[in-house]
N, C-alpha and C positions, 0 to 999 in steps of 0.2 A: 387210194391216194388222192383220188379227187374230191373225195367229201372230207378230208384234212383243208383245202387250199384254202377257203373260207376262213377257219381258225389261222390258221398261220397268217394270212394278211392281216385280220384283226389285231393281233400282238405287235406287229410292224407298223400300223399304224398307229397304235396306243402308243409305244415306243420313240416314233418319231413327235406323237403332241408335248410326250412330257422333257423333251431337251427342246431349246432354244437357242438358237445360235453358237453349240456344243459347249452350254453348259447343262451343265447336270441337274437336277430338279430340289436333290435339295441342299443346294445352294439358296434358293430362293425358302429354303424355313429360316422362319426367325426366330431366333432365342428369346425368352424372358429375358423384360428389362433388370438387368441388376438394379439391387435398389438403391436409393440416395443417401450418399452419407448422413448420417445424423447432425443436426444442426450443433451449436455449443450449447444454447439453451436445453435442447432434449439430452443432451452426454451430462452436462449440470443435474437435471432432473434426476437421472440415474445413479450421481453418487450417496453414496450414503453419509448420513449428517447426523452426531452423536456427540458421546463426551470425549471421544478420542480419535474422529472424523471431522473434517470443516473440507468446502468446497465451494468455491464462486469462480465470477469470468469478471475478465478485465480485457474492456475493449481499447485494446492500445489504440486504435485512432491512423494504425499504417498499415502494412502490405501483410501481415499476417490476421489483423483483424482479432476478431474476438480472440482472448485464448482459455482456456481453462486451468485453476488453478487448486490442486488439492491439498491438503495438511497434515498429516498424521503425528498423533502424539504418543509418544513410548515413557508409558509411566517407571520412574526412577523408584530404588531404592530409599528408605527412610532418609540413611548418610546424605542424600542430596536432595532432600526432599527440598532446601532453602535455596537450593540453583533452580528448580523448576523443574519441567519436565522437556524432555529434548523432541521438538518437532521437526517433521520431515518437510519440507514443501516441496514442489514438484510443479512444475508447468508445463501445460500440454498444449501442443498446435490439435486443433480437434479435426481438421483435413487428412490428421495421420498420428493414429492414436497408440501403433508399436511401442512408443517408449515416450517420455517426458523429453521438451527440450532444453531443459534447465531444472536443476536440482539445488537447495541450499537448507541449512541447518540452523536453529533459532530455537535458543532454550525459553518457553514462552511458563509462567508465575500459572498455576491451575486457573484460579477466578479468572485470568487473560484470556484464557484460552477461547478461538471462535468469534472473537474480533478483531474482525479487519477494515480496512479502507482503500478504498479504489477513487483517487483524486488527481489531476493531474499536477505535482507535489512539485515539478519545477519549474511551470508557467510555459512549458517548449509547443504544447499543442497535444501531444501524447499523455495517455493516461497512468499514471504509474500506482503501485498498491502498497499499503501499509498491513504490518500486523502487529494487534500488542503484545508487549511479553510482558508488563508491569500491570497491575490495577493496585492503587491504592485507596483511602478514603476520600481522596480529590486526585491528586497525581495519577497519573496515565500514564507509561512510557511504550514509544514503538518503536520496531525498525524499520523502514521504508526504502522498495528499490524501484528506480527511476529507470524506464524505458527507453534503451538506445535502438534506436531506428535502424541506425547503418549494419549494428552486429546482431541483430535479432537478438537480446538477450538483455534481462533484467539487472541492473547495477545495485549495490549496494550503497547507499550513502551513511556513512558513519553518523556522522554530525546529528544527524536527526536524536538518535542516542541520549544526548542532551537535554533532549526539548519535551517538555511537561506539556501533556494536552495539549497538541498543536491543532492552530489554528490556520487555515489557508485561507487567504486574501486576493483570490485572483487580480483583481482591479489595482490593487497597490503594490500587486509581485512580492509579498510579504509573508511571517509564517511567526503564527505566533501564540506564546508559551505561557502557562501558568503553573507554578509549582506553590499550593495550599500548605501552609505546616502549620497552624493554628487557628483555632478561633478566633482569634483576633486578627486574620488576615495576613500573620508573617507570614515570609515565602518570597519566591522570586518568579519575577516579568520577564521575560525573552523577545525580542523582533527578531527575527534570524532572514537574509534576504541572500538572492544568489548573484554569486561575480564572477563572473571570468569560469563559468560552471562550478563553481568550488560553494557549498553553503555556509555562511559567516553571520554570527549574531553581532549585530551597528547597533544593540541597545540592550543593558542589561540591569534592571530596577529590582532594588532586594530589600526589601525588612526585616529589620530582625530587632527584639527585645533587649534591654540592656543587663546585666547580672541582676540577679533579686535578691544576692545578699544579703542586701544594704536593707529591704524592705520593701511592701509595696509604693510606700509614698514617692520612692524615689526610682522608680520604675520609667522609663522612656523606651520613643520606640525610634533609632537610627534607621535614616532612608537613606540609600545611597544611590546614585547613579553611575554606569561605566556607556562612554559610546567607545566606537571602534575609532582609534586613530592610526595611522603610520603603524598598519596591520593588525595591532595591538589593542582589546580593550585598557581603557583609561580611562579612571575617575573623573568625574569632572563636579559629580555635586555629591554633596552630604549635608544633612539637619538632623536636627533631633527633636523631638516632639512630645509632650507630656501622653502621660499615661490616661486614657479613659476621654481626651480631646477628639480622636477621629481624624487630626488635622492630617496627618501622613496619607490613608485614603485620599483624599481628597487631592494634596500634591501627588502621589502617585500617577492618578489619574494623570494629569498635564504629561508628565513626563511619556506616557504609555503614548501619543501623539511626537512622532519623529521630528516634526518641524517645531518643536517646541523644545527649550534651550536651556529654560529657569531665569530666575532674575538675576541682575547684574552683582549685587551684594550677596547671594548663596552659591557664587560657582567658584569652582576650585580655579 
């Protein structure tokens, strides 16, 4: 029994180093650090980008921050093959990547497909994205949804819908549009600006050819103008201009300038 006592104190002594203060010893192991969520740019990296894949981030500029946004396109049937093809969009807070927080649907033209735009599209400070569903030989058409702050969630704005290859103007709070239908330049100008949060085109320049019936010789080209009045576009000028002159360019031009009015003898 007495050549035990030696061991037996031993073990009571080991026993008593490895608690402190009655806690337990492993308490004090630490875990592996979990690792760090993935940034948006590396979850971006990750998706896959093809003919019926698209993927980018839009840094909305507020409390969600970057987010991630993907596309998928589900190729249609011959019968509709002239509607497009129906894409998925999807937005992801990349903090929590369980599920999209915002889903919406956009029949985008094949050539459209994989062009987008990340612009801040209605001057508020927030970044909002565009995607095209038209490509033409000039004409461009997109739809664009504008970033609400307060609802965390992407809005659609119709109006865009209208506007041929827009152009944004931060500095003049402007948005603005060309639709090509000719070699000769016919086609129509667009200013579209925002009021009262609502988007409204205050200027709309069109040309267009006269019948050719009649013949070349007698061939002109009507320019018209509409500004926005008492809610309402309304004419205000028209000319007509010979064929092979040039001279409509060139008034077009003025007109495409908002503080500019026309001369006193061509306004309606």
């Amino acid at each position: 029994m007495k050549r035990r006592l030696p061991v037996l104190a031993l073990c009571v002594l080991l026993l008593a180093g490895c608690q402190r203060g009655g806690e337990d010893v492993s308490a004090a192991v630490s875990l592996p650090p979990e690792p760090a969520p993935k940034t948006a740019q590396e979850l971006l990296e990750e998706q896959p980008i093809d003919d019926t894949r698209d993927a980018f981030l839009v840094d909305t500029g507020g409390r969600l921050g970057a987010l991630l946004v993907t596309v998928e396109r589900e190729e249609q049937n011959l019968e509709e093959e002239l509607d497009g093809d129906c894409a998925a969009i999807s937005v992801w807070d990349p903090q929590n990547m369980d599920g999209p927080i915002q889903t919406m649907e956009l029949k985008v033209e094949y050539a459209a497909f994989r062009h987008h735009d990340v612009v801040d599209a209605n001057f508020d400070g927030y970044q909002d994205f565009g995607y095209m569903r038209f490509m033409g030989n000039q004409p461009t058409y997109w739809n664009y949804w504008i970033w609400n702050e307060e609802t965390g969630q992407f809005v659609p704005e119709p109006e865009f819908g209208s506007i041929s290859s827009p152009v944004f103007d931060a500095e003049a709070e402007e948005i603005r549009g060309w639709a090509r239908e000719s070699a000769a330049l016919e086609g129509v100008s667009t200013v579209h600006r925002w009021a009262d949060g609502e988007l409204v085109c205050v200027r709309r320049i069109e040309v267009r050819q006269t019948d050719r019936s009649d013949g070349p010789s007698d061939l002109t080209f009507v320019l018209t103008v509409q500004d926005r009045m008492d809610g309402a576009l309304t004419e205000v000028f028209r000319k007509e201009f010979p064929a092979g002159s040039g001279e409509y360019v060139d008034e077009r031009a003025k007109w495409e300038d908002l503080d500019y009015h026309g001369e006193a003898d061509h306004q309606i």
